[in-house]
ROKE-212769 format. One record per residue: residue in one letter; x, z, y of N, C-alpha, C, O in turn. Coordinates in steps of 0.2 Angstrom, whole numbers, padded with zeros to 4 digits, always signed. Example, Ala and Ser with C-alpha at 12.3 -4.5 7.8 and 13.67 -1.06 7.14 Angstrom:
REM residues 2
a+0066+0039-0028+0062+0039-0022+0066+0039-0016+0071+0042-0017;s+0064+0035-0011+0068+0036-0005+0064+0039+0000+0067+0040+0006;
//
This chain:
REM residues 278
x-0019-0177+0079-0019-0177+0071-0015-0171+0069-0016-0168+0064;x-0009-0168+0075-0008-0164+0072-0011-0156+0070-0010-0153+0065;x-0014-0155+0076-0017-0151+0078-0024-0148+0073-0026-0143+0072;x-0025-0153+0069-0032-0156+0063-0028-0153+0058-0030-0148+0055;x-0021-0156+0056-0018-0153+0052-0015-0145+0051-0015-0142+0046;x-0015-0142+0056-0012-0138+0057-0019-0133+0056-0017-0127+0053;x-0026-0133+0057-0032-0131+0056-0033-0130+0048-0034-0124+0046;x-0031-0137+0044-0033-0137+0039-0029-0133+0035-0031-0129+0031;x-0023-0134+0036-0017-0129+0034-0020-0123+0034-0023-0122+0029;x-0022-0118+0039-0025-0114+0041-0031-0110+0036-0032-0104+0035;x-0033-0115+0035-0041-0113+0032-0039-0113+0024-0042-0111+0020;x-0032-0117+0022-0033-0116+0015-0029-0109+0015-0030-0106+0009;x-0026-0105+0018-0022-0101+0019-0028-0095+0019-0026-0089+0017;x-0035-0096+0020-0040-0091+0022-0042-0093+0016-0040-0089+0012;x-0045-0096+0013-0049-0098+0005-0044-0095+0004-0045-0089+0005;x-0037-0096+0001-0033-0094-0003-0032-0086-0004-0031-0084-0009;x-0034-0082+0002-0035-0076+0004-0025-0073+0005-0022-0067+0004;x-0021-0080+0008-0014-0076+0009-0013-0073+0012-0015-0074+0018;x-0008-0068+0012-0006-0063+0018-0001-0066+0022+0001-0071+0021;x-0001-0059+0026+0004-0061+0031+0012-0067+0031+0016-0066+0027;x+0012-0073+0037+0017-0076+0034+0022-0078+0039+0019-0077+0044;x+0027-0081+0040+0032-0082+0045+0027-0088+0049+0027-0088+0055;x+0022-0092+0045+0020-0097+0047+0014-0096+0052+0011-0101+0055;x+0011-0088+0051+0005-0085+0055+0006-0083+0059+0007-0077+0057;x+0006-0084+0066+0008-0080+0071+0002-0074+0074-0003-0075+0077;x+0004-0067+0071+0002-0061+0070-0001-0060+0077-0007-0058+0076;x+0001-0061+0083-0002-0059+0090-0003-0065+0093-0002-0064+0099;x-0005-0070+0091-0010-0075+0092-0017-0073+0091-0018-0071+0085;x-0022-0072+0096-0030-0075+0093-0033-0079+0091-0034-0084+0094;x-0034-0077+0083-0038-0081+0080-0045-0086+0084-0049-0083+0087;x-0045-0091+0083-0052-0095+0085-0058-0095+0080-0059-0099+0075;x-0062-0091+0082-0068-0091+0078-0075-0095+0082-0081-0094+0081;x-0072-0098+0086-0076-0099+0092-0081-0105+0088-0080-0107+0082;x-0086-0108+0090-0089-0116+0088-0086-0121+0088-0088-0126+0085;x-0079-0120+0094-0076-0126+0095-0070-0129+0089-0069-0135+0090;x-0068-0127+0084-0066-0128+0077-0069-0129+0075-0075-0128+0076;x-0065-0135+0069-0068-0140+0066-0074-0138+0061-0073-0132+0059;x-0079-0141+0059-0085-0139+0056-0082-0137+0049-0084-0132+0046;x-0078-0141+0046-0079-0140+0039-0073-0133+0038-0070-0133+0033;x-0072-0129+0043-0069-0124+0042-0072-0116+0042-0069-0111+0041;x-0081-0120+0041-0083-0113+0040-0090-0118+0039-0091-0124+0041;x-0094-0112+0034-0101-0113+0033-0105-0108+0033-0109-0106+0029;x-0103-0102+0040-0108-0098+0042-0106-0095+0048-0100-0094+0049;x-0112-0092+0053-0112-0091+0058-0115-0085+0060-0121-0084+0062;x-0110-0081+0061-0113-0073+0063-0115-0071+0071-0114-0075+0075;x-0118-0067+0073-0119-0067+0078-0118-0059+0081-0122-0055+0080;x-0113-0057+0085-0110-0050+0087-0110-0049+0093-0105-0051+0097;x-0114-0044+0096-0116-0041+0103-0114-0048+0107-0109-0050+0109;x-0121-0054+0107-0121-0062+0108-0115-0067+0107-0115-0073+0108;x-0111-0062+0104-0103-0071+0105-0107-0073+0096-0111-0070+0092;x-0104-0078+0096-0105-0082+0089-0097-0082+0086-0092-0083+0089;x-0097-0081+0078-0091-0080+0074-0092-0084+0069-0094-0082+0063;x-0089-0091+0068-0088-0096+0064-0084-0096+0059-0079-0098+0059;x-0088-0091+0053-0085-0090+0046-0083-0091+0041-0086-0097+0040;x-0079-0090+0035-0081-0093+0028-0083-0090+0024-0080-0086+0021;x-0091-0090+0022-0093-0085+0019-0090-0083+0011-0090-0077+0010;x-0088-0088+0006-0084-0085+0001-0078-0080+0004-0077-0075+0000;x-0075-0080+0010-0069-0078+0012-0070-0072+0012-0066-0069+0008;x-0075-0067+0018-0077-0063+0020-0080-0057+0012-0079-0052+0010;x-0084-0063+0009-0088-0061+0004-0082-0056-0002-0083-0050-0005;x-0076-0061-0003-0068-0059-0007-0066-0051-0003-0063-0047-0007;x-0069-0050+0004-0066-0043+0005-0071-0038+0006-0069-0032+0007;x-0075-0039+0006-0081-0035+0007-0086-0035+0003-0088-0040+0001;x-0087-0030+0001-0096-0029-0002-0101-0030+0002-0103-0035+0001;x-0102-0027+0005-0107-0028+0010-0107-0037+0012-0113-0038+0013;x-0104-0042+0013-0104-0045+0015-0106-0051+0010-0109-0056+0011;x-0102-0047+0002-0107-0052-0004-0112-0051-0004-0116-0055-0005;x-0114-0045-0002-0123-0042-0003-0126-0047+0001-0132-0050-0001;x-0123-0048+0009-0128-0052+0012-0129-0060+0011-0134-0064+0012;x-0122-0061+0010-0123-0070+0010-0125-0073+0001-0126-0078-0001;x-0126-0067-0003-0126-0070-0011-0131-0065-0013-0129-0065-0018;x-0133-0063-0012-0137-0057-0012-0148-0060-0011-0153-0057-0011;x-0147-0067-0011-0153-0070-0007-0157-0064-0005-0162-0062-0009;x-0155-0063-0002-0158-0060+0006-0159-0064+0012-0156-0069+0015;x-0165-0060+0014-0166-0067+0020-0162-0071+0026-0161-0076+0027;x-0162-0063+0028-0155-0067+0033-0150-0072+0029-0148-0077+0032;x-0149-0071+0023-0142-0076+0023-0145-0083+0023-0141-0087+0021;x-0152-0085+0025-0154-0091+0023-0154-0096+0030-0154-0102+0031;x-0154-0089+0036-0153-0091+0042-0147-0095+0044-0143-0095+0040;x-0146-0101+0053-0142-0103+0053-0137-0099+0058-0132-0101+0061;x-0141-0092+0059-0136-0089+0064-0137-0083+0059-0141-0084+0055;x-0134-0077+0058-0135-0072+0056-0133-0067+0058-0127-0066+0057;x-0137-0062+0063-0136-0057+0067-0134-0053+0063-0137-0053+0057;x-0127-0046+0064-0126-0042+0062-0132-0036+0063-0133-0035+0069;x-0136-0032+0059-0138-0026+0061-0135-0020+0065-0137-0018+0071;x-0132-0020+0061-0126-0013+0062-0124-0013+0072-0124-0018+0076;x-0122-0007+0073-0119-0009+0082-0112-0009+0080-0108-0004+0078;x-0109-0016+0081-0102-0016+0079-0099-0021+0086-0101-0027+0086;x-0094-0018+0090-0091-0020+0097-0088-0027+0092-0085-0027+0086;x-0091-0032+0096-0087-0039+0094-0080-0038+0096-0077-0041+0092;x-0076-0035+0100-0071-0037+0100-0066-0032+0093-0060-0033+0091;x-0069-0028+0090-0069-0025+0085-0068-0030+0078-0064-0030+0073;x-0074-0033+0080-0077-0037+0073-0072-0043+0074-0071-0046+0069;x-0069-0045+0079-0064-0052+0079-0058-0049+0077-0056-0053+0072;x-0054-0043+0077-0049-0041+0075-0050-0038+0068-0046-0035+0065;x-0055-0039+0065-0056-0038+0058-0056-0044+0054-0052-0044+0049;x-0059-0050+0057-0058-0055+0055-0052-0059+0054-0052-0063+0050;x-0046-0057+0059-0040-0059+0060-0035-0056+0055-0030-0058+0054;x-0038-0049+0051-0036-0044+0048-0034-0048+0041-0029-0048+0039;x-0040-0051+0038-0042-0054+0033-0041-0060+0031-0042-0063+0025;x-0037-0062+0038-0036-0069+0039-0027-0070+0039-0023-0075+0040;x-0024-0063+0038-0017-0064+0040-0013-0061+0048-0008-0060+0050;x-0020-0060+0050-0017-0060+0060-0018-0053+0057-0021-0051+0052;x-0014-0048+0063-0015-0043+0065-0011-0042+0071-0005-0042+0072;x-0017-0041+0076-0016-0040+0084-0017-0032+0087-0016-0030+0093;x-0019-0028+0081-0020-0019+0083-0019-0019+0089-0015-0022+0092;x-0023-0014+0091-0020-0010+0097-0023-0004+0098-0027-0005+0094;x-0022+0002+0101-0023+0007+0104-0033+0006+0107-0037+0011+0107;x-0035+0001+0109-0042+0002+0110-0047+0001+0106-0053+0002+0107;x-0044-0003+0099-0050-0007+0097-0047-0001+0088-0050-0003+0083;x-0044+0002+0088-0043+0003+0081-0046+0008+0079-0046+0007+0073;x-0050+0014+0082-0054+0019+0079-0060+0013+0075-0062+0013+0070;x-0062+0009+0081-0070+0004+0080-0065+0000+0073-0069+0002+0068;x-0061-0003+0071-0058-0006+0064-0060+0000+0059-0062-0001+0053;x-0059+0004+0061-0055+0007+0055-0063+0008+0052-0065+0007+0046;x-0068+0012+0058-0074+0013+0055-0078+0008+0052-0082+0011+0047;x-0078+0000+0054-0081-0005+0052-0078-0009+0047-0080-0014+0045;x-0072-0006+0044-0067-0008+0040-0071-0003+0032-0072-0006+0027;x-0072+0005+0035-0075+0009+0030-0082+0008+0028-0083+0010+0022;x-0088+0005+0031-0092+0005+0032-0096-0002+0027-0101-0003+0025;x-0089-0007+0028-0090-0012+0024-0087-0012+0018-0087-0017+0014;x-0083-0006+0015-0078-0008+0011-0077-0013+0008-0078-0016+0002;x-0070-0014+0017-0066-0020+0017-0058-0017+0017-0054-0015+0022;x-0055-0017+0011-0050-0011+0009-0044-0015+0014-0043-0014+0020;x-0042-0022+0011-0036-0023+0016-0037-0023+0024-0032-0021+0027;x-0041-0024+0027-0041-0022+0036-0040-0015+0036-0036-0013+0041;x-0044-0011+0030-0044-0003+0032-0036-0001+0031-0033+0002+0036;x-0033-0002+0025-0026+0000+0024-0022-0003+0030-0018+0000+0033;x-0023-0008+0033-0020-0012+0037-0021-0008+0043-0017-0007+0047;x-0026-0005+0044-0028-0001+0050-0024+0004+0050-0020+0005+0054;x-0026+0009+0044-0023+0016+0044-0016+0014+0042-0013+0020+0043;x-0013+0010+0040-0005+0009+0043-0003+0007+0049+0003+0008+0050;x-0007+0005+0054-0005+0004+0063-0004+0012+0065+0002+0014+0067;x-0012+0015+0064-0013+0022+0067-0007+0027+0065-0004+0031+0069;x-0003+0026+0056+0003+0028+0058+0008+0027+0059+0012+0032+0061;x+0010+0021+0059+0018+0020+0062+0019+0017+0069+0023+0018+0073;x+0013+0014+0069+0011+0010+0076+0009+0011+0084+0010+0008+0089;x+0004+0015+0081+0000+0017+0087+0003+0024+0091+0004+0030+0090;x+0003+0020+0097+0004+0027+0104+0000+0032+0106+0000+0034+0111;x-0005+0034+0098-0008+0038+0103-0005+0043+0100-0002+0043+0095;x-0006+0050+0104-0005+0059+0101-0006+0060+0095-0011+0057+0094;x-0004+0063+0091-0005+0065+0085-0011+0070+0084-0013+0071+0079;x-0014+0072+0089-0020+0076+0091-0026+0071+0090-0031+0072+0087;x-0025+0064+0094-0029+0060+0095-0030+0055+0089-0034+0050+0088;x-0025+0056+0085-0025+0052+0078-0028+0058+0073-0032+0057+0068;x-0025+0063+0074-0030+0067+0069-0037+0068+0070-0040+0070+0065;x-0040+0066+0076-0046+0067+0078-0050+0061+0075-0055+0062+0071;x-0049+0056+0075-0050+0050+0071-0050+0051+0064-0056+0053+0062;x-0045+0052+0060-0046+0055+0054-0051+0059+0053-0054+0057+0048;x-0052+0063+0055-0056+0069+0054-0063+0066+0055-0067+0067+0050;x-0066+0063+0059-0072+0061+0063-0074+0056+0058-0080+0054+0059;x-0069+0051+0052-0072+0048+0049-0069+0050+0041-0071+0046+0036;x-0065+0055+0039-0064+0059+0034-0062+0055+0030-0065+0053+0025;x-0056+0052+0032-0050+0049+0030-0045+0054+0027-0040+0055+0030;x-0046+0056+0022-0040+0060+0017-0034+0060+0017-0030+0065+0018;x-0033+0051+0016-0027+0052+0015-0022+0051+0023-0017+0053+0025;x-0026+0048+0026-0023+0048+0034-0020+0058+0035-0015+0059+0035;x-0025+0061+0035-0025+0069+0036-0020+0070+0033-0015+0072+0036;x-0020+0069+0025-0012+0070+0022-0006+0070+0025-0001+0073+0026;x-0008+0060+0026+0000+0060+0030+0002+0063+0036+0008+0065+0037;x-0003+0065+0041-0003+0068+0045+0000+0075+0048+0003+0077+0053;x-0003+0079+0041+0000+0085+0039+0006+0087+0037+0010+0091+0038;x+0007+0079+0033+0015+0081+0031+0021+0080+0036+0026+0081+0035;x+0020+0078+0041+0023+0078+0048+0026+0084+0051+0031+0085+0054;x+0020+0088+0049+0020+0095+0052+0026+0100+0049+0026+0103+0044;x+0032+0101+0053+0036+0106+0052+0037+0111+0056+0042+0115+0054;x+0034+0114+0061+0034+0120+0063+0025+0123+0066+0020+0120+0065;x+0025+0128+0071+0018+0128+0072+0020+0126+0075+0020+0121+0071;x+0023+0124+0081+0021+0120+0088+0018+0114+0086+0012+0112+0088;x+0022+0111+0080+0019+0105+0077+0012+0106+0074+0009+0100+0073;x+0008+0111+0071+0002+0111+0071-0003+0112+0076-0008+0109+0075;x-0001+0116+0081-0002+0116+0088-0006+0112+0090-0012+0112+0092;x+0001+0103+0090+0001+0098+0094-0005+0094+0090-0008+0089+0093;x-0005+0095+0086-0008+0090+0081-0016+0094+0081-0020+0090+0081;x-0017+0100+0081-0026+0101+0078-0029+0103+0085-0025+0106+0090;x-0037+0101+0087-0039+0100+0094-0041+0109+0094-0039+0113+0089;x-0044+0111+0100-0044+0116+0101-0052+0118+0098-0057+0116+0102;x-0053+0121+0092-0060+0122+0091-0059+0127+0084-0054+0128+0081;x-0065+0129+0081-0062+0136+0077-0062+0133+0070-0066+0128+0069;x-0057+0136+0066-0054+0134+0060-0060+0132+0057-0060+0126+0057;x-0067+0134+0056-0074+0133+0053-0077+0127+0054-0081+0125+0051;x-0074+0123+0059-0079+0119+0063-0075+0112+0060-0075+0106+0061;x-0070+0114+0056-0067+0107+0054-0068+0107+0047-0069+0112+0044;x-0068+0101+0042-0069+0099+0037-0067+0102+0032-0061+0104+0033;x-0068+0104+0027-0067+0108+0021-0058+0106+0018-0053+0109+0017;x-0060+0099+0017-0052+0098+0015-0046+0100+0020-0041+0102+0019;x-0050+0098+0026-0045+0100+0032-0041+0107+0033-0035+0107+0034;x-0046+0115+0032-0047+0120+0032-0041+0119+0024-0036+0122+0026;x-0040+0117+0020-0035+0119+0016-0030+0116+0017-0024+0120+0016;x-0029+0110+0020-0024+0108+0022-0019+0112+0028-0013+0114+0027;x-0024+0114+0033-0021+0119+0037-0015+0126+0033-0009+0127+0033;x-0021+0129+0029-0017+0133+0026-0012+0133+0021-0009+0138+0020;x-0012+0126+0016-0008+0125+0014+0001+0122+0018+0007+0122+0017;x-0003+0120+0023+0003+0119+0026+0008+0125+0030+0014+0125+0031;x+0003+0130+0032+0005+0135+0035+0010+0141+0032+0014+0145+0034;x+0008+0141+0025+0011+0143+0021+0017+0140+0017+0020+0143+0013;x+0018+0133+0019+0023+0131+0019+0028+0133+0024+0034+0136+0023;x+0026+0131+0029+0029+0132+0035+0033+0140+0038+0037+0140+0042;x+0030+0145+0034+0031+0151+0032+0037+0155+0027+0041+0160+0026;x+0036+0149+0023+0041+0151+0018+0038+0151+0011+0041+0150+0006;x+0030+0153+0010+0026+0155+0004+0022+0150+0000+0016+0148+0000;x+0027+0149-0003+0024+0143-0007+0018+0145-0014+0019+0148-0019;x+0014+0142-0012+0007+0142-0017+0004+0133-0022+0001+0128-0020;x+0006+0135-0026+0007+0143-0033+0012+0142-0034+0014+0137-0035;x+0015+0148-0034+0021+0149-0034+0026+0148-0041+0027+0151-0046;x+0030+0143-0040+0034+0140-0046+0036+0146-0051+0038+0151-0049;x+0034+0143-0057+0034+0147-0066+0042+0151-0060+0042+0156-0058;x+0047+0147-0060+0053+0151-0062+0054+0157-0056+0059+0161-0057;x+0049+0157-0052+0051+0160-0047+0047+0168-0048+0050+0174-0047;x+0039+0167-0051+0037+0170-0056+0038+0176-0058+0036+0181-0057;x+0044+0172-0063+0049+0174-0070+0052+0179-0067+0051+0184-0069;x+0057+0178-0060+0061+0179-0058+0060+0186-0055+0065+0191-0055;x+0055+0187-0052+0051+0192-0049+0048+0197-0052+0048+0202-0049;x+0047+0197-0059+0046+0201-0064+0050+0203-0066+0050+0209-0067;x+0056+0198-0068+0063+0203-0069+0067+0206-0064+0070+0211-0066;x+0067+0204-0058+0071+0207-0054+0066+0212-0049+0060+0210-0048;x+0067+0217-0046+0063+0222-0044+0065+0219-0036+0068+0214-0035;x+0061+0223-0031+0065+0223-0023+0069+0228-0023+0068+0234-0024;x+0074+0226-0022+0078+0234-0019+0079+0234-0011+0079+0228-0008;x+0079+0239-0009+0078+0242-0002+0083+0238+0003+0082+0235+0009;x+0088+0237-0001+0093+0232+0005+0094+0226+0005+0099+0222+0007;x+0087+0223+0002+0083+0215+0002+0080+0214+0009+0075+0217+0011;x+0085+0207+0013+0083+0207+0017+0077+0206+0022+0075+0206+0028;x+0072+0203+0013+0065+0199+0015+0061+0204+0013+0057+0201+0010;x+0062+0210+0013+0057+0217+0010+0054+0218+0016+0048+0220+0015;x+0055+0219+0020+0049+0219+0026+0046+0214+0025+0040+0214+0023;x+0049+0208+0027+0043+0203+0027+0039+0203+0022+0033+0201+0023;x+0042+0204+0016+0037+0202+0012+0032+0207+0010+0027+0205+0007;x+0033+0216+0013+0029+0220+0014+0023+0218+0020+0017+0219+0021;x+0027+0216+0024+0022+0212+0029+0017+0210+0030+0012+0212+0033;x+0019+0204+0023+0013+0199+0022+0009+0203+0017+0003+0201+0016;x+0011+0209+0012+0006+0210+0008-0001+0214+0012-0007+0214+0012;x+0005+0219+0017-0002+0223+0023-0007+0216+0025-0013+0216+0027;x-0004+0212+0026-0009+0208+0031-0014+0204+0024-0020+0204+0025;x-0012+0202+0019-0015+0202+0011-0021+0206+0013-0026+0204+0015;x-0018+0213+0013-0023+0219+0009-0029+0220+0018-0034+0222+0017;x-0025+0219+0024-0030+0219+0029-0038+0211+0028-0044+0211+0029;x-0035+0209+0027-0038+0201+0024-0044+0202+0020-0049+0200+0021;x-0041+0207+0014-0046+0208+0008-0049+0214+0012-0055+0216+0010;x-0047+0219+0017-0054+0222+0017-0058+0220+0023-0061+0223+0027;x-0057+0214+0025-0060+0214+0031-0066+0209+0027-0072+0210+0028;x-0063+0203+0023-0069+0200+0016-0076+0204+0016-0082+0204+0017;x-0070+0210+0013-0075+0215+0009-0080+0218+0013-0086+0219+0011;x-0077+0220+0019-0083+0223+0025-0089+0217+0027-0094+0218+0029;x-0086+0212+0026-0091+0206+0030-0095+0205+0023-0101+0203+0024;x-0091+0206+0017-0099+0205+0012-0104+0211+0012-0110+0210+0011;x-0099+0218+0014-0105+0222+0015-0109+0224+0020-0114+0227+0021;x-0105+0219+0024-0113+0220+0031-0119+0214+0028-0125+0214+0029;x-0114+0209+0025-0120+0204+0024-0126+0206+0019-0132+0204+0020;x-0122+0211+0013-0129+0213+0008-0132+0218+0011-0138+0220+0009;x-0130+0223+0018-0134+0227+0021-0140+0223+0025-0145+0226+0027;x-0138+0216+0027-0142+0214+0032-0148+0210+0027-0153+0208+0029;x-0143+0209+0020-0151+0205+0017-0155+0212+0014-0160+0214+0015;x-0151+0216+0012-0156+0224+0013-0159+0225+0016-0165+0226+0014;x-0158+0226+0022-0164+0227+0027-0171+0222+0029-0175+0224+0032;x-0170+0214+0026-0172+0209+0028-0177+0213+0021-0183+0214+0022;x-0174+0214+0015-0178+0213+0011-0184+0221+0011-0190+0219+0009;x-0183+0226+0012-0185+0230+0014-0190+0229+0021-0195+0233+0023;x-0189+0224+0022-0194+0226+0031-0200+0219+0026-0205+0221+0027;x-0199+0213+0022-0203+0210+0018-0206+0216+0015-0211+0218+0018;x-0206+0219+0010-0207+0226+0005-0214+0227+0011-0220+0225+0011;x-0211+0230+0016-0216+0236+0022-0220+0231+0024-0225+0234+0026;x-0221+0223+0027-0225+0217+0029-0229+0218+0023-0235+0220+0024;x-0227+0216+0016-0232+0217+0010-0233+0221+0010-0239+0220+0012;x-0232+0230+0009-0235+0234+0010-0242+0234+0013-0248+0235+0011;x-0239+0233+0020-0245+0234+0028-0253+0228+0025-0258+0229+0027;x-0251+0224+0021-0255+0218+0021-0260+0219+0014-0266+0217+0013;x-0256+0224+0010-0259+0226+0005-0265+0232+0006-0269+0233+0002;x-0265+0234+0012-0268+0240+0013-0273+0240+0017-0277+0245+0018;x-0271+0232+0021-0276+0229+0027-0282+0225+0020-0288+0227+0021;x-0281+0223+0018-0282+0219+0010-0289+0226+0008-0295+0225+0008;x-0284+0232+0007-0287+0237+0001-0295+0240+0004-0300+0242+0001;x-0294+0239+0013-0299+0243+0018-0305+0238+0019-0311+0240+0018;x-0302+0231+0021-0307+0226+0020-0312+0226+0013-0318+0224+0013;x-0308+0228+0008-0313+0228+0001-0318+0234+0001-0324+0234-0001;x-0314+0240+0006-0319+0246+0005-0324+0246+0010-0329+0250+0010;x-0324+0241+0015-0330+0241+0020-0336+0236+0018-0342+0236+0020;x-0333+0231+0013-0336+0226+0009-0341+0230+0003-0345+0227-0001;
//
């Protein structure tokens, strides 16, 4: 009896959609199994062959995707098993469902697969619950957590990530080894705005500092007048190397378009002879 009770407790705790509590023990596995009592679920999913004994309002409360399938009268929901389409590692999908349910057992193998089937369904509480593991939690490198981020374009993870960052080494450790181009556009600014922090060069440059620079000139026994001669050669090297890469680029549609010109040309002329022997 007691065991029955402690079920029922349980499943009002899952209808009610409560978090986390002294009374749910977090690194216990949840039982989704058939062996639980019936009236604690009225739907049954089916994930790389195990079976997941559900509540569909439950799931439905965290998910879009999941109201779409069970209320959505689509066919599958009419079934008494209903297979996931999607390829999603069941042992993924049990730690999602513990997500939702209160439990969180995260670890280092199953968290890239949450975090993706978390976005996928947007399912906001397991995702923020995930990407709160991935930062405070999890063992892995900060290379191999940015690598994640990046591969499912998680923003604001990259943010936090970024702001970590206080010298190169720590950029270093953190971005994998492949060319500034090949990574995601927000990323590419991020890098550089971080860089220029890390530098000293803050952009856009605060009204007062501005102000401050217009009134006050450089004079020669300012200690940061190389550097900051420095930074404007390597500026002004920056803008003509732009400037040459745009002029090779209109010389190369120049020529492209020029060698089309002499193609019509030659076509027009093969055209004018074929008329003259006609």
């Amino acid at each position: 009896m007691a065991r029955a009770k402690k079920r029922v407790k349980w499943a009002e705790q899952v209808e009610d959609g409560s978090k986390d509590s002294d009374e749910t023990p977090s690194k216990k596995a949840f039982d989704f199994s058939e062996g639980i009592d019936s009236e604690l679920y009225d739907g049954v999913l089916k994930v790389e062959g195990r079976l997941f004994h559900v509540m569909k309002r439950h799931l439905a409360r965290h998910s879009d995707y999941f109201k779409n399938l069970f209320f959505k009268n689509y066919a599958d929901s009419k079934k008494d098993i209903i297979p996931l389409e999607e390829v999603v590692p069941a042992d993924a999908f049990q730690h999602f469902l513990e997500l939702i349910s209160g439990g969180n057992r995260l670890n280092d193998e199953v968290i890239e697969e949450v975090l993706k089937i978390s976005q996928m369904w947007f399912a906001d509480v397991p995702l923020e619950k995930a990407k709160d593991y991935l930062l405070k939690k999890s063992n892995l490198v900060p290379m191999d957590k940015f690598i994640i981020a990046e591969k499912h374009n998680f923003s604001d993870l990259k943010n936090a990530l970024f702001s970590n960052v206080q010298t190169v080494a720590d950029m270093n450790a953190l971005l994998p080894n492949q060319e500034v181009s090949d990574f995601e556009p927000d990323t590419i600014i991020l890098i550089a705005q971080r860089f220029l922090e890390i530098s000293g060069i803050p952009r856009p440059i605060p009204a007062d500092e501005v102000h401050r620079r217009a009134r006050i000139p450089f004079s020669p026994e300012r200690k940061d007048q190389e550097g900051v001669i420095a930074h404007l050669r390597q500026e002004l090297h920056g803008a003509r190397e732009d400037a040459e890469r745009q002029r090779m680029g209109f010389d190369r549609r120049r020529q492209g378009l020029e060698h089309r010109l002499d193609e019509a040309r030659a076509e027009m002329e093969d055209l004018r002879q074929q008329l003259n022997r006609n």
